[in-house]
N, C-alpha and C positions, 0 to 999 in steps of 0.2 A: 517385447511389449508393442500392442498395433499402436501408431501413432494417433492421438487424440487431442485437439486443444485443451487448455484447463482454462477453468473463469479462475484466478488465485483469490479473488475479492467479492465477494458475494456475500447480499447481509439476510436474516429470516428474523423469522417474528422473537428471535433473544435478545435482539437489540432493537435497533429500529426500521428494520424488514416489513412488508408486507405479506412474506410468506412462510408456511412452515417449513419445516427443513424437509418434508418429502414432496410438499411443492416445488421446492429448490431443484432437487432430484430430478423431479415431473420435467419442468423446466427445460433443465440442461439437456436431458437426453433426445428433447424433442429436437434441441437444436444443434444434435450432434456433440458435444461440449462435454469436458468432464469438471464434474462440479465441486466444489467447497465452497463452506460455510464459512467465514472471515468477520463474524461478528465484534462489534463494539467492545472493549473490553476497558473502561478509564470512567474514574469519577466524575470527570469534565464534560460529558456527551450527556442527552438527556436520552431516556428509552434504551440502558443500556446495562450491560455488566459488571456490575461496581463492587463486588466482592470477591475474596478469593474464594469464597465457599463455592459462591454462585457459579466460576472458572469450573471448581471441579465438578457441579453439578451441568451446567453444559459440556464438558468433554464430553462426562459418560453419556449421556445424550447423541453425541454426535458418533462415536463409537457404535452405534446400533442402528448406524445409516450408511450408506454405500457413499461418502463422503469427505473429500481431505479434511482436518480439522485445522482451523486455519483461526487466527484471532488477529483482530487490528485494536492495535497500544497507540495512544498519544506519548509523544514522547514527554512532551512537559509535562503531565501527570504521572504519580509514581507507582501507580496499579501494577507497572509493569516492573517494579523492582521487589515487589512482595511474593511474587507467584513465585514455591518453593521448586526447587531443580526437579525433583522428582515428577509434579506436573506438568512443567515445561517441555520434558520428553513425550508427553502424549499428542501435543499440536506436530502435526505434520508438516506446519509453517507458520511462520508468522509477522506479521505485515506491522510496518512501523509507519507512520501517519505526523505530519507536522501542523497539526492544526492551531496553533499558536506559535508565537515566538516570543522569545524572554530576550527583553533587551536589558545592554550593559546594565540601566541601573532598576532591572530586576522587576520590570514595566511586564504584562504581559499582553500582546496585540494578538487579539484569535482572528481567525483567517474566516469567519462568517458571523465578524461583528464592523460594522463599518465607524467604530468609535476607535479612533487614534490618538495619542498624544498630541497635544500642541504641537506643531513645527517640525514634526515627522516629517519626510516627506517620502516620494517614493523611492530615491537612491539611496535613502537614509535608512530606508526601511528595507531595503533589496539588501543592502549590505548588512545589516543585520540579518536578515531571513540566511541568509547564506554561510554566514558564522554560527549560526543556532545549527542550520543543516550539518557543517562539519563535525561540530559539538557530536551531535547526534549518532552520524556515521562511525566517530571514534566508539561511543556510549554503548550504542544502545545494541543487545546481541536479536537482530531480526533479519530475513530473508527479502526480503520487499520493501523499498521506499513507494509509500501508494502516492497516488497520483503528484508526481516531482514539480510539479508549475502552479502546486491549488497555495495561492497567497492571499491576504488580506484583500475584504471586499471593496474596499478603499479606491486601493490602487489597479481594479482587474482590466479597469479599463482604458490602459494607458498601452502605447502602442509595444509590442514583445519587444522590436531591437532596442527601445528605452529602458523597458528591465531587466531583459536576459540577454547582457552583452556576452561578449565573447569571453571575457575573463569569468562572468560568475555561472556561462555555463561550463566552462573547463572546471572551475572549482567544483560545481553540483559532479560530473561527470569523475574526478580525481577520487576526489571521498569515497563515493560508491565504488568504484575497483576497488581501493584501497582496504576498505573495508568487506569486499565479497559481498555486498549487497544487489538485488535486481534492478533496476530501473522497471518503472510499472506504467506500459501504455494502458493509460487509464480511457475506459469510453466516456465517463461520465465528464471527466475532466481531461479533454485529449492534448497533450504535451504538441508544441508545434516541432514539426516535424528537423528541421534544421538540431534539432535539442537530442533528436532521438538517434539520429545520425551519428552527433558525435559522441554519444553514447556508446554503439557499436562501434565505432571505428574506435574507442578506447577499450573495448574489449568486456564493455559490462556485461552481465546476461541480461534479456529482457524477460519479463513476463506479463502476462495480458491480465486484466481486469474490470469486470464490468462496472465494480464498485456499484450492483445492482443493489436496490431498495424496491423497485415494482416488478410486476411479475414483467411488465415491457423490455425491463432494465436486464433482470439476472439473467446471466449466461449470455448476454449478449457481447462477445467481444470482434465481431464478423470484422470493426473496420480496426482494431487496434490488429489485427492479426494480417490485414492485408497490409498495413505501414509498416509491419515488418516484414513481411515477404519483399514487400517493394526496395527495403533497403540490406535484401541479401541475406538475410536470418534465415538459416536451416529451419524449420520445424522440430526439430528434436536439440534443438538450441535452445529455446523458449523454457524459461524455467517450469519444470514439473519435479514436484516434490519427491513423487515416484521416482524419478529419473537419477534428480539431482543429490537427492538428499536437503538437512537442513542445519541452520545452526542449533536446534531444537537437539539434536543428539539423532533423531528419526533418521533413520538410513531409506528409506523408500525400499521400491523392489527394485530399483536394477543398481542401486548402488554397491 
């Protein structure tokens, strides 16, 4: 198989994309890039796929286009526990997303709401983000954690070595092996680099995602792909579905 990057994360107009899925296509091949579709799939998203009908009515869809079929789950939404096995085998992968976190007493703090509990604060809040993520890791059966660093709007601007010490990046990084999941150099949202490291030095796979919504955005993952070149990742390391296969049951072609 020639070697190609993949964009793993790419949204079109089934969720909340601004292109069709042959725009997507258009897209990617202009810029070299092999493309899937990772559309919204959770009741908790607005502009997105909230049914399981609607699941099997986008597969077949995506099935009749030269494109991985790729879905991104909220893990606190339970969208992703209804979709029956036999659909689950038609996604080529599929991308798990922490866009909230359920704290202990069952609180839920979304990651693009700037409305927090009383007396949160950000350590308070880091360390639960990091207990949810393990949660998760154990839980949830997907190929992708998308973008590992995207947390409440709250707190985004407080300095990395405050929230992402060295203990809860070894936890985010332990989980993910443990589990077979990829760490996702996200463009939209780019993981600081020190994060991504110890990622591979723990042996995770990476894969690249534009987590595109404009046509600017899709297929674009030029700098997530040069940070891992720069920190020694094969090319044919880089998860591809084709390659790797998935937890989906999908064997790809070279597996």
């Amino acid at each position: 198989m020639k070697w190609q990057p993949v964009d793993c994360h790419a949204h079109s107009t089934f969720s909340d994309g601004a292109l069709t899925i042959d725009q997507v296509v258009e897209r990617a091949a202009l810029l070299g890039v092999q493309p899937s579709v990772a559309d919204h799939i959770s009741r908790d998203v607005a502009r997105t796929i909230d049914t399981v009908e609607e699941v099997g009515y986008y597969l077949e869809e995506l099935e009749h286009h030269p494109v991985l079929r790729g879905g991104e789950f909220c893990f606190h939404d339970h969208l992703w526990r209804e979709i029956p096995p036999e659909m689950v085998k038609r996604f080529t992968h599929r991308v798990g997303s922490i866009h909230a976190v359920r704290l202990g007493d069952g609180t839920i703090v979304r990651a693009f709401s700037r409305r927090v509990p009383d007396g949160l604060d950000a350590n308070a809040y880091m360390d639960a983000h990091l207990d949810y993520l393990e949660t998760f890791a154990r839980e949830m059966p997907v190929d992708i954690l998308a973008h590992p660093t995207l947390i409440a709007m709250t707190f985004r601007e407080h300095p990395v070595d405050e929230l992402w010490t060295e203990q809860r990046e070894t936890r985010l990084v332990n989980a993910l092996h443990a589990a077979g999941i990829c760490f996702e150099i996200s463009n939209r949202y780019p993981p600081h680099e020190r994060l991504v490291k110890r990622a591979v030095d723990r042996g995770v796979r990476i894969s690249l995602g534009s987590d595109g919504h404009t046509r600017e955005q899709v297929a674009d993952i030029k700098k997530p792909l040069a940070v891992a070149r720069s920190l020694g990742v094969r090319d044919e390391e880089l998860y591809d579905p084709r390659r790797h296969g998935s937890k989906t049951g999908w064997k790809g072609d070279g597996a």
